[in-house]
C-alpha positions in Angstrom: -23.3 4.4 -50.8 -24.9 1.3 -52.6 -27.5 1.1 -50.2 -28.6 4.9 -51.8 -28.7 3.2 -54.7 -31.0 0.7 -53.9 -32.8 3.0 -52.2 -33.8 5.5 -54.5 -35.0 4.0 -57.6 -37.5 1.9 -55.1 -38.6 5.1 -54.3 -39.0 6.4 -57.6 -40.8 3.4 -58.2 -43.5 3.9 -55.6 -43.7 7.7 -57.2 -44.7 6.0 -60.7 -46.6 3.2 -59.7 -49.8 5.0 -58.4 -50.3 6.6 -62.5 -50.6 2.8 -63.9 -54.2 2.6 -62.8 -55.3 6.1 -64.5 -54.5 5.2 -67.7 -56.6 1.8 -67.5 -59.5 3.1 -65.1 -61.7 0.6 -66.7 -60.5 -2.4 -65.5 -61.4 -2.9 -61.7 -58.3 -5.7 -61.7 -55.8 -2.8 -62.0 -56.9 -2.4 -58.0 -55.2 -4.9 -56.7 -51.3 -4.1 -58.0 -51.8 -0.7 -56.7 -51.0 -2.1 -53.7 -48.2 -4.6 -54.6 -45.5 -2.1 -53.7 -46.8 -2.4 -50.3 -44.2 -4.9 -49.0 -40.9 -3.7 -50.7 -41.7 0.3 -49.0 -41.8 -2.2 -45.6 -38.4 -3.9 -46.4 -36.9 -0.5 -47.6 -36.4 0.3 -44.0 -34.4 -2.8 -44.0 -32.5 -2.0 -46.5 -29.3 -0.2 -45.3 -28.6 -3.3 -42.8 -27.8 -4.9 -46.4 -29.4 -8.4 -45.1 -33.2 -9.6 -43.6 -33.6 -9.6 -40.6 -35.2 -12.8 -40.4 -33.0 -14.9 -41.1 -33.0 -18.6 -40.4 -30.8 -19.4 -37.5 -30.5 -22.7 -39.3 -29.4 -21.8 -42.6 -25.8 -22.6 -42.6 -26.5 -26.4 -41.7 -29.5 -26.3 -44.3 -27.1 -25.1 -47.4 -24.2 -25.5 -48.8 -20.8 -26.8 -46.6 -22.3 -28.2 -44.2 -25.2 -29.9 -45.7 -22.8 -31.8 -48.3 -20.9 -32.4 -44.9 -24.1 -34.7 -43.3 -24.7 -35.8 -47.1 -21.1 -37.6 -47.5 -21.9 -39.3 -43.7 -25.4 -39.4 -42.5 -25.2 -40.6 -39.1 -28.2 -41.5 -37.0 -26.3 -40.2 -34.0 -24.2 -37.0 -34.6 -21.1 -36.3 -32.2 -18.7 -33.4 -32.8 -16.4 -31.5 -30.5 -14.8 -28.1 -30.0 -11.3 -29.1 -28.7 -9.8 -25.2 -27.6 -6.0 -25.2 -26.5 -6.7 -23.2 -23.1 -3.3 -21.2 -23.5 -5.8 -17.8 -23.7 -9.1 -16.0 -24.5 -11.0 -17.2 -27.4 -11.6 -14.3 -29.6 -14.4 -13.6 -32.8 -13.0 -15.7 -34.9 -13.8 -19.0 -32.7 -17.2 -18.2 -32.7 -17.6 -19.2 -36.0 -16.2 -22.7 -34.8 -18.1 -23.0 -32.0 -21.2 -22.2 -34.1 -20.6 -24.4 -36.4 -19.2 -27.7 -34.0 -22.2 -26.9 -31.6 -25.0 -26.1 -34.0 -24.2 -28.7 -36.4 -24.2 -31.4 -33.2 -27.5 -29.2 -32.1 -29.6 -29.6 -35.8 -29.5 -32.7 -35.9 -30.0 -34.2 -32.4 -26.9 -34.7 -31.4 -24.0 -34.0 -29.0 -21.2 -31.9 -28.9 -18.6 -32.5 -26.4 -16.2 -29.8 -25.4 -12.8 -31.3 -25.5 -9.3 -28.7 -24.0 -6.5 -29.9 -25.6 -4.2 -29.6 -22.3 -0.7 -31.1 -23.9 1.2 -28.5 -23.4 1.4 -27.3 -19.7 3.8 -24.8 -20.0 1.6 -22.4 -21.6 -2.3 -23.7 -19.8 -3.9 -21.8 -16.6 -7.0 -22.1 -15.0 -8.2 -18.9 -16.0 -8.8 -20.0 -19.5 -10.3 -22.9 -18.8 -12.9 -21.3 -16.9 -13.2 -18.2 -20.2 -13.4 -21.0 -22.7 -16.3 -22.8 -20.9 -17.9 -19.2 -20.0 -18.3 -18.0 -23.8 -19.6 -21.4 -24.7 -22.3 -21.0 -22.3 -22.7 -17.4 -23.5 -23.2 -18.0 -26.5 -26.3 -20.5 -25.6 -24.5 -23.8 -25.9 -24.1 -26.8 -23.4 -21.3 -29.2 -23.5 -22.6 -32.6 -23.8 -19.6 -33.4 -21.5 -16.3 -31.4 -20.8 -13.1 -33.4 -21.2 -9.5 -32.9 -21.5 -7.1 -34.9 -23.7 -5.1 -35.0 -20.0 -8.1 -37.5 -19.5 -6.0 -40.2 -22.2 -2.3 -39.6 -21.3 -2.1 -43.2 -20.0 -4.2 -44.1 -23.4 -2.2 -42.5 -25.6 1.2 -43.5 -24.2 0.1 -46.9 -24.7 -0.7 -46.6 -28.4 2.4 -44.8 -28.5 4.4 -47.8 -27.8 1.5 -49.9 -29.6 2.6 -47.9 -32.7 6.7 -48.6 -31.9 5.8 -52.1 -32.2 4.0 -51.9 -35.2 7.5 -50.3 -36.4 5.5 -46.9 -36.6 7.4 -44.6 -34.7 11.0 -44.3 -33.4 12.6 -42.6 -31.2 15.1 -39.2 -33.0 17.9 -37.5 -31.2 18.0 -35.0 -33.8 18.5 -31.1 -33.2 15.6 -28.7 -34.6 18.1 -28.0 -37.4 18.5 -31.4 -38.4 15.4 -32.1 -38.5 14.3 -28.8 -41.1 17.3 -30.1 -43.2 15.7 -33.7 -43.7 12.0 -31.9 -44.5 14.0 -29.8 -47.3 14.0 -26.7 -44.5 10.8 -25.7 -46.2 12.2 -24.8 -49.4 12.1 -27.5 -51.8 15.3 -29.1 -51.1 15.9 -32.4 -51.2 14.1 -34.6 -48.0 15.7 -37.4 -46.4 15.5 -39.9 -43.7 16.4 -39.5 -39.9 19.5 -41.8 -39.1 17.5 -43.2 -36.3 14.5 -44.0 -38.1 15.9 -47.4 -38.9 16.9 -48.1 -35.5 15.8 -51.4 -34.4 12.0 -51.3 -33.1 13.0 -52.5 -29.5 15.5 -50.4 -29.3 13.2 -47.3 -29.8 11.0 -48.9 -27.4 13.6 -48.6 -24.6 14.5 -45.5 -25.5 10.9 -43.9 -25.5 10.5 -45.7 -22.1 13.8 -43.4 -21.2 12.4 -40.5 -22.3 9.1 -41.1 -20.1 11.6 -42.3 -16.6 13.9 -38.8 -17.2 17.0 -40.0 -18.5 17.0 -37.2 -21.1 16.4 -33.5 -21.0 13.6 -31.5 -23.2 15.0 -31.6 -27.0 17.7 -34.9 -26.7 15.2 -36.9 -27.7 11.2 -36.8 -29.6 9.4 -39.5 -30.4 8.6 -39.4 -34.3 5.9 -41.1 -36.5 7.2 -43.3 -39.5 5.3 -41.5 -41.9 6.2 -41.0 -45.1 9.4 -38.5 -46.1 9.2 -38.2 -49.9 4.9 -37.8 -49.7 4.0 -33.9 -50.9 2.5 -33.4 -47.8 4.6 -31.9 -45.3 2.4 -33.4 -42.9 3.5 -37.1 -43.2 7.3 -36.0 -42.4 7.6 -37.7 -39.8 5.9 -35.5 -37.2 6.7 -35.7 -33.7 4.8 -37.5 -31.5 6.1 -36.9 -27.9 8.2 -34.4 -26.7 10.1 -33.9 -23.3 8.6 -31.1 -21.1 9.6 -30.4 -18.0 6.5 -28.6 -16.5 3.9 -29.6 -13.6 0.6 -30.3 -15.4 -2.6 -28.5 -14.3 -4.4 -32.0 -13.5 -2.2 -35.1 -13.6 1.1 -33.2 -12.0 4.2 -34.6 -12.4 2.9 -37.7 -13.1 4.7 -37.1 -16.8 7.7 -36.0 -18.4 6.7 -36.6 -21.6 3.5 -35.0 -23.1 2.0 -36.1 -26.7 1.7 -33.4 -29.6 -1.0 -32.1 -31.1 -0.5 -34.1 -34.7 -1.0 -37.4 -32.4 -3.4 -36.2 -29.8 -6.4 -34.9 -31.6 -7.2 -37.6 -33.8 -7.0 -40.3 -31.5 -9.2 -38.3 -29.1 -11.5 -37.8 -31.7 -11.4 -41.8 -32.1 -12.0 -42.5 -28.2 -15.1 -39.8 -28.0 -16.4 -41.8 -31.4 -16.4 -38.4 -33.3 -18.5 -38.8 -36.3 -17.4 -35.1 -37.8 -14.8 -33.5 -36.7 -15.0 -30.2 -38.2 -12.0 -27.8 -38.3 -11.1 -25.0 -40.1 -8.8 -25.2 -43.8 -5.3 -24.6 -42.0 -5.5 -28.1 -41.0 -6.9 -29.6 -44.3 -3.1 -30.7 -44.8 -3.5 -32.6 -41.7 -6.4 -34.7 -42.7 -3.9 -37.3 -44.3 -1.4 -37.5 -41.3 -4.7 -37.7 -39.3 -6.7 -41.0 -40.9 -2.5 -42.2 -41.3 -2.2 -43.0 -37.4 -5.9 -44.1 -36.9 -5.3 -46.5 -39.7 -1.7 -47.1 -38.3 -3.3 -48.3 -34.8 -6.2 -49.8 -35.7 -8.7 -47.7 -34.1 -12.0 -46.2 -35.1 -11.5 -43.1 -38.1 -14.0 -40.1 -37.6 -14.4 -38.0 -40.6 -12.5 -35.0 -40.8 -13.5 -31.9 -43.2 -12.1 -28.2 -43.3 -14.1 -24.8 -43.4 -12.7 -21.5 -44.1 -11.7 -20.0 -40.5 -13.3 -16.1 -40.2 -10.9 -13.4 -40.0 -11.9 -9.6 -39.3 -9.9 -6.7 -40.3 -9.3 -3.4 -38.3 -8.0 -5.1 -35.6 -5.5 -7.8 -34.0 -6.5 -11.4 -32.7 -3.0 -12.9 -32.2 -2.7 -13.3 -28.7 0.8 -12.6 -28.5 -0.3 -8.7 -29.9 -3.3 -8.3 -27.6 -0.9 -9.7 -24.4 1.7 -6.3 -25.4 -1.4 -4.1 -25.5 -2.2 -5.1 -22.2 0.9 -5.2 -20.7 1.6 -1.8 -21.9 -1.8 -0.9 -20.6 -2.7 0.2 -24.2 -6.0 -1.4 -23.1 -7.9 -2.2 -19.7 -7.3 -6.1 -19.9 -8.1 -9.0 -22.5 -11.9 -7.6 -21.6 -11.1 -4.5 -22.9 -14.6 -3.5 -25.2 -12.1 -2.3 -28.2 -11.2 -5.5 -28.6 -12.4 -8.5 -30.2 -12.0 -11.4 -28.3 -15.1 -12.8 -26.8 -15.0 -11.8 -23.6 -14.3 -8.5 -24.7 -16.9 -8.0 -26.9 -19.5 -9.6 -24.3 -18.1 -6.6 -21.8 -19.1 -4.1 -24.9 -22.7 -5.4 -24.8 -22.9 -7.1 -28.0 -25.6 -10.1 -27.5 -24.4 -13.4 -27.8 -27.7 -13.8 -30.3 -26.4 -10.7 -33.0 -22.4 -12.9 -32.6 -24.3 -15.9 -33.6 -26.4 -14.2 -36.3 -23.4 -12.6 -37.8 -21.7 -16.0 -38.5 -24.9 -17.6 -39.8 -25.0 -14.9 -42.2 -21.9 -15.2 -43.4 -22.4 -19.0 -44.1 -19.8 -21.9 -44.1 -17.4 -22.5 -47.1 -13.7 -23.9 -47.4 -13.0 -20.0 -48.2 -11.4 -18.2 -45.7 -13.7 -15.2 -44.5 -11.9 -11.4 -44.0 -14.6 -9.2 -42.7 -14.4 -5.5 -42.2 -15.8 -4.5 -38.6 -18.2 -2.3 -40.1 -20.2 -5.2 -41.2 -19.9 -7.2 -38.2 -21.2 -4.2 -36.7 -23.9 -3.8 -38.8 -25.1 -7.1 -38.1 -25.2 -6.1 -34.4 -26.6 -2.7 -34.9 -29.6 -4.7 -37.1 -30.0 -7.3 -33.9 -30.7 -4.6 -31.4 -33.0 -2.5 -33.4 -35.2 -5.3 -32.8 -34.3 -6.7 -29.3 -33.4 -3.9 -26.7 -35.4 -0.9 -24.9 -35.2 3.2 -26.0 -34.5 5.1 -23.7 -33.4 9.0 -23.5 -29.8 9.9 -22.6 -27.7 12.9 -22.3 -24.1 12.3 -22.9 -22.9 16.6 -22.4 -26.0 18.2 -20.3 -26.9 21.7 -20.3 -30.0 22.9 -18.1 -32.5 24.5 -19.7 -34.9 26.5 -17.4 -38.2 26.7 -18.6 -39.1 30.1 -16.7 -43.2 30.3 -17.8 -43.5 27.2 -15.6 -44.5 27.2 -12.4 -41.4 25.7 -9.9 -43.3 22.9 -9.0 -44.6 21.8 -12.2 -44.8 18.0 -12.8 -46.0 16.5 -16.1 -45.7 12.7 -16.2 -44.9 11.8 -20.0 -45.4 8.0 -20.9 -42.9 6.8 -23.1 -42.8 3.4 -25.1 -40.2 1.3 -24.2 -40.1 0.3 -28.3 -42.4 2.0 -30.5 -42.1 -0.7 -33.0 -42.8 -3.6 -30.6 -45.8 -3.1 -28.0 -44.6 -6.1 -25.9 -42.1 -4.1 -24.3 -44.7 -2.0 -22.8 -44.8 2.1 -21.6 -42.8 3.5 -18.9 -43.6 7.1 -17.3 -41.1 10.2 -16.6 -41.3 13.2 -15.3 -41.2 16.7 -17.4 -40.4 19.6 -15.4 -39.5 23.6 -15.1 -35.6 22.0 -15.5 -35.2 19.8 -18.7 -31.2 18.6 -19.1 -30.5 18.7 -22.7 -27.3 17.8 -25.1 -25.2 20.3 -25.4 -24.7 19.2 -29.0 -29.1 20.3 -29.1 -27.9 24.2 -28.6 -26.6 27.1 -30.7 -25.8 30.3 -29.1 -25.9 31.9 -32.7 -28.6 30.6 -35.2 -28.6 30.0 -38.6 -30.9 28.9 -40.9 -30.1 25.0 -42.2 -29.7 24.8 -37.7 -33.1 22.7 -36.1 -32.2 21.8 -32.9 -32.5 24.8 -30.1 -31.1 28.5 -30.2 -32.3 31.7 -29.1 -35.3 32.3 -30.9 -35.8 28.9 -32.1 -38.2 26.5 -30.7 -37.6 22.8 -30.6 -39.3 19.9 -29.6 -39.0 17.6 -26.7 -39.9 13.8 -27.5 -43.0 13.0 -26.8 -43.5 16.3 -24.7 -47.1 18.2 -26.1 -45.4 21.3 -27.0 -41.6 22.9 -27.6 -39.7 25.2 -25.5 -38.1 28.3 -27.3 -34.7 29.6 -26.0 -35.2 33.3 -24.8 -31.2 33.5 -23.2 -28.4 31.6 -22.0 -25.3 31.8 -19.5 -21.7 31.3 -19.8 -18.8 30.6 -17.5 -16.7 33.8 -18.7 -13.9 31.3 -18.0 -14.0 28.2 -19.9 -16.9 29.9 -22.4 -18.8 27.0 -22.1 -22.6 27.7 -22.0 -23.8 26.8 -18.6 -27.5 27.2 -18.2 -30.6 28.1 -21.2 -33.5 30.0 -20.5 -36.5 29.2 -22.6 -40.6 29.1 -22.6 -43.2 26.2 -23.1 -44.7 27.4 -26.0 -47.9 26.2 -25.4 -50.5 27.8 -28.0 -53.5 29.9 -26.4 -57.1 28.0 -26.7 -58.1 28.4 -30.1 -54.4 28.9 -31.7 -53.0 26.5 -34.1 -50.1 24.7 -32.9 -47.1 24.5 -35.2 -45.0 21.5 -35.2 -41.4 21.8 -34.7 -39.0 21.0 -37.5 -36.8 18.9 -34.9 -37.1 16.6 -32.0 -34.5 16.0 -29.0 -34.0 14.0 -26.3 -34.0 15.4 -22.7 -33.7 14.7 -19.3 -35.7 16.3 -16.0 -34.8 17.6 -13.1 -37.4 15.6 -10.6 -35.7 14.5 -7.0 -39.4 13.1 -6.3 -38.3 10.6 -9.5 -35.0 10.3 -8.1 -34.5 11.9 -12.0 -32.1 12.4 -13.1 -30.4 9.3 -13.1 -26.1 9.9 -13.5 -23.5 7.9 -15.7 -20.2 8.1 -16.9 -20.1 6.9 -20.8 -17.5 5.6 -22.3 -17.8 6.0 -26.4 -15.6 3.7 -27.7 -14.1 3.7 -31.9 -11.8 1.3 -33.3 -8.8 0.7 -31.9 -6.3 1.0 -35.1 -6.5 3.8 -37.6 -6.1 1.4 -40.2 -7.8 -1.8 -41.8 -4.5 -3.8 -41.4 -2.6 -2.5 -38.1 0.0 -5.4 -38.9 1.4 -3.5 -42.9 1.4 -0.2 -40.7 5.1 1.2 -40.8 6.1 0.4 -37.6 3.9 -2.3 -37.2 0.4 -2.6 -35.3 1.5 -0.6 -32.2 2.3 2.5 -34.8 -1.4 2.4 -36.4 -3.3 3.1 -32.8 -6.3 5.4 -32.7 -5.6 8.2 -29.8 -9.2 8.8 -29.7 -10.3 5.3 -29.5 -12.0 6.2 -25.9 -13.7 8.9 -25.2 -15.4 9.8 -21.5 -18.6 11.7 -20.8 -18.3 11.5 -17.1 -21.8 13.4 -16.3 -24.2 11.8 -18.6 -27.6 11.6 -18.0 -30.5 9.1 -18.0 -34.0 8.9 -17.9 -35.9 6.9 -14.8 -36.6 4.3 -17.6 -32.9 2.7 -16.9 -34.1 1.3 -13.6 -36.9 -1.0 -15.3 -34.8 -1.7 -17.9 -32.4 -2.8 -15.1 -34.7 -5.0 -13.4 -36.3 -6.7 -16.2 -32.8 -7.2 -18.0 -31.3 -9.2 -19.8 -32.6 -7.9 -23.3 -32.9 -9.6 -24.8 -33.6 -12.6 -22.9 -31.9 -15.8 -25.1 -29.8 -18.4 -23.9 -26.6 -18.0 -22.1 -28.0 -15.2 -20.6 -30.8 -16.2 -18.9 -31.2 -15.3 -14.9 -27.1 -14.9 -14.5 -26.6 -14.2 -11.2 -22.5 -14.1 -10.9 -20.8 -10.5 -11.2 -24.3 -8.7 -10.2 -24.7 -5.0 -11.1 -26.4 -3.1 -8.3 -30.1 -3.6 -8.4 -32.4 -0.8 -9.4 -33.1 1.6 -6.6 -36.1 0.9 -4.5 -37.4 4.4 -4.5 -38.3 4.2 -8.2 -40.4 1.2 -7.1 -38.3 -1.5 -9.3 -37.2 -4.3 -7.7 -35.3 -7.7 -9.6 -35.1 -11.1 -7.6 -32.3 -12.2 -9.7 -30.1 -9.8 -10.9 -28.7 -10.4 -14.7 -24.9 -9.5 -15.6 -24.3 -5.6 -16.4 -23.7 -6.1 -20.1 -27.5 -7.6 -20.3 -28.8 -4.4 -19.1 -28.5 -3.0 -22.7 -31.0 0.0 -24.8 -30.7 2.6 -27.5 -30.2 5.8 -26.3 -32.2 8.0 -28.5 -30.6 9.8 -30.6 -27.2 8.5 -29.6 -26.1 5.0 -29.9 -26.6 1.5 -28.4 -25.3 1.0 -24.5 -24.7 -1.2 -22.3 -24.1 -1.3 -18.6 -20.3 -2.1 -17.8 -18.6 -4.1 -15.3 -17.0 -1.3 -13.5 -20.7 -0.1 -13.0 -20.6 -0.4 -8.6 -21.3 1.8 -5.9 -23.9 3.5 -6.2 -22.0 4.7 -9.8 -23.4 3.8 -13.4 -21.1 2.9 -16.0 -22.3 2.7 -19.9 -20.1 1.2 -23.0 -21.4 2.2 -26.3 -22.0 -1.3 -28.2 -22.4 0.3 -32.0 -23.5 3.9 -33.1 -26.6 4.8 -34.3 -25.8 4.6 -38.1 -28.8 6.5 -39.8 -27.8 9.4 -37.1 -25.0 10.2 -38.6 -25.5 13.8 -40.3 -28.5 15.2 -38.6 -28.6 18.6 -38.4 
């Protein structure tokens, strides 16, 4: 839409531009901005991505947020963290925050450590640990050291009772209720104080020390900060320090009862890791008082905490509560499901870890919150693999198409660029035979004149093939009417005959068991997942606004013999995070096509453009012996071809 718009008055442009010079013919100056429109006909390519390509990877520290972030407190010595709760899968939107925490420690030579806030045990498992630490890695960062707030529970519970003495805290007895009727319950009313907070300071020492040895159950008692009731801020109402839980934790077992909150955790483990920014997004800005109130209210070291606007993409879900019912309904495969849009998820699709990180530096880094529509995300990725992956030729629906002026053993070896915009990836050879696999999309039984592709009487081209075939007949199964087999000729001219170009182009597939060709896949296209750009305002909720066809299964695709170099020399591209994987291997290339891979990258990193088609990449139910592709994005400037 706006991109046509840009589009075509460049081009009208470039139709006016060469007349300037013949009405001042005289002047041999006039040469040189004849060819100034030179470089905008280049970018025009560019154009319907909406953004360069090149963009610096750096930008978001150079500009703006984050620049005025280092400007308030240059440090020689930067340390930030990324402190996930591992109660699930991180999903798109943490990318942003691990870009940012990472790459801001990263730009300017320092350390980021990665911190899991493990306080709350009845809601941790291993198994996010381990994903959290994964998509880190993935996405081409190394912790400067892993460590869990567990790691201070002895720490904190002694600033804890530091902070009694200090008349800070005391220990409450108050039920949930009572406690939203002394905050105003939210809604203006008037606040007032706990009846315990004036209880004498050893005696909340003795209590809290009761609360730690079992005497009372979860919810008889909290421990609550002294803050300040009548502030604005609801943060400084006098939020709970400690709580009772009666759960084994993951690492220190049942050493505790009581396990500190999240209001008195992270600061203070900001302050023991020496935290110069600690960057979060603006849901906590709020928290920033309550935050430099107990590091002041202890005595220990205060970081500097600021507050970004947190990314947020439409067209989808990324509560985990929602995702957890699509999977236990089996709406979805798992929490790796490729429709959805938490990262391991989306690294299961294909998408490169490189295109996730370009997409947030694109975006840049305010105090604005961010609400992006998938389509742009997307578009980012679709721009990052133009440049980065393999072509290859692919047949999603194949139809045989006999080329009966050819000898039976026929063999033409066609080379093929791997990219023909980027020599570097080199040429790779298949085979063209009498039998050529072709879309069924590519054939008409009945012509008509605005048709291209192949029909009886019509002759078509095959890439990179010397000369098109022309459909003579076809067959049909009388009982499905599906066309099962096309007759055609090579219509290679006689010596001395012009040749005539074909209008249109098509991919294909031979028949060649010398080349073990072809090679067989099942491909899984995959749309969004919801119908709508808000599942949630959806009458009847986000479960009502699915997309029945979000998945849809071409079980006997075909590939070209390229797949099993692009196999072997995978990932593509090759960046950090996925360099030389070797856990989860995909089968390795088959030793008859003379490919062989001495480490053999994830399935995801085996990833091209199918001609014609879309984006793939191999998935992790790809075993066997049996190939399985996930379309990443579609091919958009393929939409509409005739």
């Amino acid at each position: 839409m706006d991109e046509n718009k840009v589009i075509l008055p460049e081009r009208l442009l470039e139709e006016k531009k060469p007349a300037k010079p013949k009405k001042q013919p005289k002047e041999p100056k006039e040469s040189k901005p004849t060819k100034e429109p030179k470089p905008p006909v280049a970018k025009k390519e560019k154009l319907p991505n909406d953004a360069p390509v090149a963009l610096d990877p750096n930008s978001m520290f150079k500009e703006g947020f984050l620049k005025a972030v280092y400007a308030e407190k240059p440090s020689k010595h930067v340390i930030t963290r990324f402190p996930p709760e591992p109660n699930g899968y991180l999903h798109i939107g943490h990318s942003k925050a691990i870009a940012i925490n990472f790459g801001f420690a990263r730009y300017y030579g320092g350390d980021c450590y990665l911190r899991y806030d493990d306080t709350n045990p009845e809601k941790e498992e291993e198994k996010y640990f381990t994903a959290i630490r994964e998509m880190i890695e993935w996405l081409g960062f190394k912790p400067y050291k892993i460590t869990y707030s567990s790691d201070n529970f002895q720490k904190l519970y002694d600033l804890a009772e530091d902070l009694i003495k200090r008349d800070g805290a005391y220990v409450c007895h108050c039920s949930d209720t009572e406690v939203k009727k002394q905050r105003g319950e939210g809604k203006g009313l008037e606040r007032y104080s706990c009846s315990h907070r004036d209880r004498p300071i050893e005696e909340s020492l003795v209590e809290f020390r009761a609360m730690r040895d079992g005497k009372y159950k979860p919810r008889e008692a909290v421990l609550r900060m002294k803050q300040d009731m009548q502030d604005g801020n609801p943060q400084m109402w006098d939020l709970t320090a400690y709580r009772i839980l009666e759960a084994e934790h993951h690492r220190s077992g049942d050493k505790w009862r009581i396990y500190p909150t999240y209001d008195y955790t992270h600061c203070l483990c900001d302050s023991f890791e020496e935290i110069t920014h600690s960057l979060c997004t603006t849901e906590f800005q709020l928290s920033r008082v309550s935050y430099e109130w107990l590091c002041d209210a202890v005595e220990v070291y205060k970081p500097m905490q600021r507050e970004y606007g947190r990314l947020n993409v439409t067209g989808t879900v990324l509560s985990k509560r929602k995702i957890a019912k699509l999977v236990d309904e089996k709406i979805v495969r798992g929490w790796d499901d490729p429709r959805l849009y938490t990262l391991v998820a989306l690294r299961r699709r294909g998408v490169p870890p490189g295109a996730i990180l370009s997409f947030v530096n694109e975006l840049g880094v305010s105090t604005a919150n961010t609400n992006i529509q998938l389509s742009r995300f997307e578009q980012v990725v679709r721009r990052y693999l133009e440049q980065t992956v393999p072509r290859l030729m692919l047949v999603l629906d194949p139809i045989p198409v006999v080329i009966d002026n050819l000898p039976g053993d026929y063999l033409e070896e066609i080379e093929l660029p791997f990219s023909p915009k980027d020599p570097a990836m080199g040429n790779h050879i298949v085979p063209f035979t009498k039998t050529v696999y072709i879309d069924r999309s590519d054939f008409r039984e009945i012509d008509s004149k605005d048709y291209f592709r192949l029909a009886p009487g019509k002759a078509v081209g095959l890439l990179k093939v010397p000369f098109p075939i022309k459909a003579t007949s076809f067959e049909k199964d009388e009982a499905t009417g599906l066309v099962t087999k096309v007759h055609a000729t090579y219509e290679k001219p006689e010596e001395g005959t012009a040749f005539k170009k074909p209008k249109t182009y098509i991919q294909w597939v031979a028949s060649s068991p010398k080349h073990n060709s072809p090679i067989k896949a099942e491909v899984r296209i995959f749309s969004s997942l919801f119908k709508s750009e808000n599942p949630d305002s959806s009458e009847g909720g986000f479960m009502a606004d699915l997309n029945s066809h979000s998945e849809e299964i071409y079980p006997n695709a075909m590939i070209e013999t390229g797949l099993n170099e692009v196999r072997a020399r995978a990932p593509w591209p090759e960046k950090e995070g996925e360099k030389a994987v070797e856990e989860k291997k995909a089968d390795p290339p088959s030793s008859e096509a003379g490919t062989t891979s001495a480490v053999t990258a994830r399935p995801e990193t085996v990833r091209f453009q199918g001609l014609r088609v879309a984006y793939f990449a191999m998935d992790t139910d790809s075993a066997d012996g049996k190939i399985v592709l996930n379309r990443i994005v579609s091919l958009k400037e393929d939409s509409g071809k005739a």
